[in-house]
Biopython code that builds the backbone (N, CA, C, O; Angstrom):
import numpy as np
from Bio.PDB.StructureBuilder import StructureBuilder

atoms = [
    (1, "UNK", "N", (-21.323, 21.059, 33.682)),
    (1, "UNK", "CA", (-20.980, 20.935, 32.285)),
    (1, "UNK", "C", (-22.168, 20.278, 31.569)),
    (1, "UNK", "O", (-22.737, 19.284, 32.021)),
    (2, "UNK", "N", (-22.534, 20.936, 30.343)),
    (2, "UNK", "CA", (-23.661, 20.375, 29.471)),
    (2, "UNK", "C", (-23.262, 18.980, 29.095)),
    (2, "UNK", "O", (-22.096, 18.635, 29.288)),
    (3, "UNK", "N", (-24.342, 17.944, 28.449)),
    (3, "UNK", "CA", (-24.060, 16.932, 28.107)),
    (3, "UNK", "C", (-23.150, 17.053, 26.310)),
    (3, "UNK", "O", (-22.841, 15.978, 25.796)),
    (4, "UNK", "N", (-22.864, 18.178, 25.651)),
    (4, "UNK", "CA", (-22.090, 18.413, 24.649)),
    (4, "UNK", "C", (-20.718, 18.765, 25.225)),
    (4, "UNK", "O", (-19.765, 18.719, 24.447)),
    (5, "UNK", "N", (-20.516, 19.097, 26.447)),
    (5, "UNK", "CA", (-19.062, 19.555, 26.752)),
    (5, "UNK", "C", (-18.507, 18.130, 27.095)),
    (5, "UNK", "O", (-17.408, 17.753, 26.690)),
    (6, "UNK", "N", (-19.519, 17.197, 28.036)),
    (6, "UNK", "CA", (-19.271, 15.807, 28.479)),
    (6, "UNK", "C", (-18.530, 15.122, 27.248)),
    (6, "UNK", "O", (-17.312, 14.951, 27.219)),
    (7, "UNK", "N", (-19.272, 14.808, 26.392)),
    (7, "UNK", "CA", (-19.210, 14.116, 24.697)),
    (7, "UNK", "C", (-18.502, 14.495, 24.157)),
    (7, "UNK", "O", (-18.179, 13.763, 23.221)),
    (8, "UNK", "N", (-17.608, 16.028, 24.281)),
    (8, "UNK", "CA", (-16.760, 16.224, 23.445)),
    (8, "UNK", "C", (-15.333, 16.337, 24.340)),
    (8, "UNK", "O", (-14.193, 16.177, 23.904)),
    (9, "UNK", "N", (-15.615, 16.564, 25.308)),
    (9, "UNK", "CA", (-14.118, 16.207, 26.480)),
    (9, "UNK", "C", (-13.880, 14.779, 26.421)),
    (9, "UNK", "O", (-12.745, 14.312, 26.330)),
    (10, "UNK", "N", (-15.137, 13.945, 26.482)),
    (10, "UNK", "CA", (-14.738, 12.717, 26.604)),
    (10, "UNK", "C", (-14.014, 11.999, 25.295)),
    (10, "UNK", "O", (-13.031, 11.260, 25.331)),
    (11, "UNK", "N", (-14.888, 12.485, 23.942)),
    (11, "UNK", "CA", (-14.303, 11.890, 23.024)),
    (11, "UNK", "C", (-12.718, 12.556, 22.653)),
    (11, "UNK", "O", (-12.051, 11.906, 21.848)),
    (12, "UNK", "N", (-12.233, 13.575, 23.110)),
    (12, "UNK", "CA", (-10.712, 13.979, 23.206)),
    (12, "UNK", "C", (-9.818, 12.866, 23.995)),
    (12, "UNK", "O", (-8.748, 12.313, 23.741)),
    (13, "UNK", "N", (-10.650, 12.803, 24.955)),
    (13, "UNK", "CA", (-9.593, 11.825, 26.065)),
    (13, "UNK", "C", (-9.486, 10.386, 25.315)),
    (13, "UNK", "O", (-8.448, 9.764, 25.093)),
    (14, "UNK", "N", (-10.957, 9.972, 24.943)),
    (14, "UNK", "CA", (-10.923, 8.882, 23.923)),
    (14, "UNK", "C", (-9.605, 8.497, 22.950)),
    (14, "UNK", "O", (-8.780, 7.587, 22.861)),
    (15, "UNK", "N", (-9.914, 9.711, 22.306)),
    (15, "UNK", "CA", (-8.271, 9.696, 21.104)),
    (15, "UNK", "C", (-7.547, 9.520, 21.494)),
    (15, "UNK", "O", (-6.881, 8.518, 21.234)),
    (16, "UNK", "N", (-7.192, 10.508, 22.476)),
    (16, "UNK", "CA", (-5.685, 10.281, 23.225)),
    (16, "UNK", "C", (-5.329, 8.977, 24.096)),
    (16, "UNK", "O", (-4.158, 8.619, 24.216)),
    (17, "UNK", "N", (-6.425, 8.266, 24.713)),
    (17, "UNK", "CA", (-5.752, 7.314, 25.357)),
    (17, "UNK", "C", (-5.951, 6.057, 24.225)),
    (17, "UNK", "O", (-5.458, 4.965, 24.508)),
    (18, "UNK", "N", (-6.749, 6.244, 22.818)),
    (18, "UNK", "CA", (-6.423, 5.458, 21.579)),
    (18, "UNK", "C", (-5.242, 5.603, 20.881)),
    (18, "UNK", "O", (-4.709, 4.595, 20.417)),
    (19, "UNK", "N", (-4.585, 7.043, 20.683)),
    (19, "UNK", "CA", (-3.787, 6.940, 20.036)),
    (19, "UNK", "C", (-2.043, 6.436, 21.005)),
    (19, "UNK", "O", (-0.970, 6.075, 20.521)),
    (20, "UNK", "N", (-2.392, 6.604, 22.235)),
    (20, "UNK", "CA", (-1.588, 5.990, 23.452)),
    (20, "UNK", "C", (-1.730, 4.509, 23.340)),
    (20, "UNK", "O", (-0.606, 4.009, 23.287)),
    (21, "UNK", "N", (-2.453, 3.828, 23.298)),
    (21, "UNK", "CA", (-2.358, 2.329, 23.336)),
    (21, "UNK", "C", (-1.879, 2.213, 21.962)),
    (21, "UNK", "O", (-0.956, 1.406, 22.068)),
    (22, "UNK", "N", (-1.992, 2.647, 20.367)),
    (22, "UNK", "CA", (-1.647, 2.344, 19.259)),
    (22, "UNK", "C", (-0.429, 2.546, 19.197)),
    (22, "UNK", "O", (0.132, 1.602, 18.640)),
    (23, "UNK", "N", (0.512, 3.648, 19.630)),
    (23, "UNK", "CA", (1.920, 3.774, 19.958)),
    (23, "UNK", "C", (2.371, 2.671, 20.575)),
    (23, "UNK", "O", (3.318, 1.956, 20.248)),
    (24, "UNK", "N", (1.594, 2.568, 21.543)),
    (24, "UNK", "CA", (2.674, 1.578, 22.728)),
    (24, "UNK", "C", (2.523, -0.563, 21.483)),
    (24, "UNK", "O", (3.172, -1.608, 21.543)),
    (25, "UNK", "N", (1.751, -0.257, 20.928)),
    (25, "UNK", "CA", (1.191, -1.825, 19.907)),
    (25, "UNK", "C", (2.308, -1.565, 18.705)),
    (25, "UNK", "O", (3.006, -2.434, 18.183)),
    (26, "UNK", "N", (2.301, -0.552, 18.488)),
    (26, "UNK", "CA", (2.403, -0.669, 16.626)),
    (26, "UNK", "C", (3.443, 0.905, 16.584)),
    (26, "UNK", "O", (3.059, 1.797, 15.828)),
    (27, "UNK", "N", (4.673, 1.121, 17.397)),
    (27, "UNK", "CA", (5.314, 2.169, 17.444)),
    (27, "UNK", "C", (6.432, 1.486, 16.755)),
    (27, "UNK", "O", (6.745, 0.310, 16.568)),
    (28, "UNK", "N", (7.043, 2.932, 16.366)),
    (28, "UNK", "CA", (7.944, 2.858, 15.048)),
    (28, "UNK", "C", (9.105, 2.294, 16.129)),
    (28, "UNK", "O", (9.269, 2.484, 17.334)),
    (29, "UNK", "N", (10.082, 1.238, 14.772)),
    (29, "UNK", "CA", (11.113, 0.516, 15.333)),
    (29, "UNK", "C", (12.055, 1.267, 14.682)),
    (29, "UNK", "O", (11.846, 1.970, 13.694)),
    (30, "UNK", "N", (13.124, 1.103, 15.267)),
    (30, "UNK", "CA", (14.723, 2.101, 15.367)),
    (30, "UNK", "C", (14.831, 1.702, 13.518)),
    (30, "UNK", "O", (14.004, 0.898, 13.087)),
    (31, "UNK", "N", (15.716, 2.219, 12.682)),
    (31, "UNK", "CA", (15.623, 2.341, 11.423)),
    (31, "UNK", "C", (16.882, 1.034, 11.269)),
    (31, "UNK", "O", (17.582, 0.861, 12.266)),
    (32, "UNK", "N", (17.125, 0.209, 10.121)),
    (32, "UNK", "CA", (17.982, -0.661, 9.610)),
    (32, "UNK", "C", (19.469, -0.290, 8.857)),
    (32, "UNK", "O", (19.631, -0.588, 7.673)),
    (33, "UNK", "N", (20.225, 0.188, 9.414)),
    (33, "UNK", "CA", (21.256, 0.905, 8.818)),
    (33, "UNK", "C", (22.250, 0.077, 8.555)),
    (33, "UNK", "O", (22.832, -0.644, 9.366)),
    (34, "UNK", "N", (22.467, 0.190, 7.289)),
    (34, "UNK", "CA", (23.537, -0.816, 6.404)),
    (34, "UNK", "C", (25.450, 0.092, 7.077)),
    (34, "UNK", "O", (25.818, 1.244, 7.309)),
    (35, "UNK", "N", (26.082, -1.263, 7.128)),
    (35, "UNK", "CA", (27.362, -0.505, 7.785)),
    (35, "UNK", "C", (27.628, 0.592, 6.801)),
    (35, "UNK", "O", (27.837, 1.736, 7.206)),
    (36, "UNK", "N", (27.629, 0.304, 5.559)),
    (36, "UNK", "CA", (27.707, 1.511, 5.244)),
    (36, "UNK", "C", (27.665, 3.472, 4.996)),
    (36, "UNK", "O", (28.264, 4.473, 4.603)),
    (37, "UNK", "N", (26.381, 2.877, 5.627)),
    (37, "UNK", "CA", (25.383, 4.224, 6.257)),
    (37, "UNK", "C", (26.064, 4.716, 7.312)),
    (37, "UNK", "O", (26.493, 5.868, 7.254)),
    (38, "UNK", "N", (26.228, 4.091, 8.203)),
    (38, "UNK", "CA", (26.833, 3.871, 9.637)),
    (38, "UNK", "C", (28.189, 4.869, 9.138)),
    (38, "UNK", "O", (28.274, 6.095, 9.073)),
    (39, "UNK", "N", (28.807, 4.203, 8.942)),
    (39, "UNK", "CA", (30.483, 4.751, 8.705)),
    (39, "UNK", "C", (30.279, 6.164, 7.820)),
    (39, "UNK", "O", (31.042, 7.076, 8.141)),
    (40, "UNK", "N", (29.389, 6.418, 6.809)),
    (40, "UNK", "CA", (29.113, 7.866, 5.945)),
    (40, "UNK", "C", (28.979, 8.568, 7.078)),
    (40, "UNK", "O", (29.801, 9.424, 7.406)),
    (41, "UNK", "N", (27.742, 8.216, 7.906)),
    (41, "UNK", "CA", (27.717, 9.564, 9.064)),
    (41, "UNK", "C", (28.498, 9.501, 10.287)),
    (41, "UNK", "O", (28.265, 10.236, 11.247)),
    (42, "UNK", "N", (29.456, 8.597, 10.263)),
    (42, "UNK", "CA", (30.533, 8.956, 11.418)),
    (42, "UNK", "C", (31.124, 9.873, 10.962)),
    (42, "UNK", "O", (30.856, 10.969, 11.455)),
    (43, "UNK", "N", (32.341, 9.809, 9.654)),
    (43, "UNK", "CA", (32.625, 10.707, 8.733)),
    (43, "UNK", "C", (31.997, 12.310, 8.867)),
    (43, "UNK", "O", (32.539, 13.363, 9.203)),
    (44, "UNK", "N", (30.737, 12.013, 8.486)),
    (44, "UNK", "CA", (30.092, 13.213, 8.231)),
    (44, "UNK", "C", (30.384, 13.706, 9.714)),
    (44, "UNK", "O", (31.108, 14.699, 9.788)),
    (45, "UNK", "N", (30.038, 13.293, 10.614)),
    (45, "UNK", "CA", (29.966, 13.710, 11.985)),
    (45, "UNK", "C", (31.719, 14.650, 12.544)),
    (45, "UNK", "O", (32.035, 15.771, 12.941)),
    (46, "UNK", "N", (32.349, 13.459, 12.267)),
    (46, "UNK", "CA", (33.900, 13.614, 12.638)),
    (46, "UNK", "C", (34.445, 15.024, 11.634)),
    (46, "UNK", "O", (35.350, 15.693, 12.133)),
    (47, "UNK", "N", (34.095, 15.310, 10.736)),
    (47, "UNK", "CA", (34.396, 16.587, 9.882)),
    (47, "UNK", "C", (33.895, 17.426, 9.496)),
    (47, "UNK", "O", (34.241, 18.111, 8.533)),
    (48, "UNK", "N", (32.627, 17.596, 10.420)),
    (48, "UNK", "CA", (32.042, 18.449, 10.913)),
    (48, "UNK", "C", (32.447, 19.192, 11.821)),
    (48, "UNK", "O", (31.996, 20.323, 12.005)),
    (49, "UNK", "N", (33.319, 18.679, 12.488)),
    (49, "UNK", "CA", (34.055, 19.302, 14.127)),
    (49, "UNK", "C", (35.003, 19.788, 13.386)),
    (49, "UNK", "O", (35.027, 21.001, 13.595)),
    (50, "UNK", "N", (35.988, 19.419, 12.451)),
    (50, "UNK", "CA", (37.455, 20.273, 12.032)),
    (50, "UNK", "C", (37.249, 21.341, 11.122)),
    (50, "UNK", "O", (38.197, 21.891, 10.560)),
    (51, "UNK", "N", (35.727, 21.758, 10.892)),
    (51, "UNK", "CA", (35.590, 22.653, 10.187)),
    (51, "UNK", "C", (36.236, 24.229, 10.959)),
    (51, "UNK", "O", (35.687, 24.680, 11.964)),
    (52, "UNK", "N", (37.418, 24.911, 10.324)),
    (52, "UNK", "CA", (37.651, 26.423, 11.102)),
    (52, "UNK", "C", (36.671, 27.304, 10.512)),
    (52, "UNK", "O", (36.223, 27.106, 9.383)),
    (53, "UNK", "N", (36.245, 28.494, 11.413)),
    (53, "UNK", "CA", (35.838, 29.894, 11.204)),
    (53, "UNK", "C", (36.658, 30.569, 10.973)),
    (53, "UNK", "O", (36.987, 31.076, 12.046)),
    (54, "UNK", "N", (37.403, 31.030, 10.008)),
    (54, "UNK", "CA", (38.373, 32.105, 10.483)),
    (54, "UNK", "C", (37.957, 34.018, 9.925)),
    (54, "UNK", "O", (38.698, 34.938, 10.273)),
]
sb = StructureBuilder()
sb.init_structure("model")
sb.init_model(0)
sb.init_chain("A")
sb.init_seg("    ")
for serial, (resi, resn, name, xyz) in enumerate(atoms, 1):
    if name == "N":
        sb.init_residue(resn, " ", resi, " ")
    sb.init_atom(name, np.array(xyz, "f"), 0.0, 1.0, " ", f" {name:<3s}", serial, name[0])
structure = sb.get_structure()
């Protein structure tokens, strides 16, 4: 492999094991759901199922 295939394989792996350590530091936390929220999409959920096809 030329020294441009080296430099550019390497800087791929680079990203990826950068953007792998930035996930594992600074990854998104589960969302803040007010009970309210909570109980709308149980609802939503629960009458979703009694919907008929006929």
């Amino acid at each position: 492999m030329t020294l441009i295939g080296w430099s550019f394989w390497g800087t791929i792996a680079a990203i990826i094991v950068i953007g792998f350590l930035f996930q594992k530091m600074f990854g998104t936390k589960s969302p803040i759901r007010t009970k309210n929220e909570v109980a709308e999409e149980e609802v939503k959920n629960h009458t979703s199922q009694c919907v008929h096809k006929d």
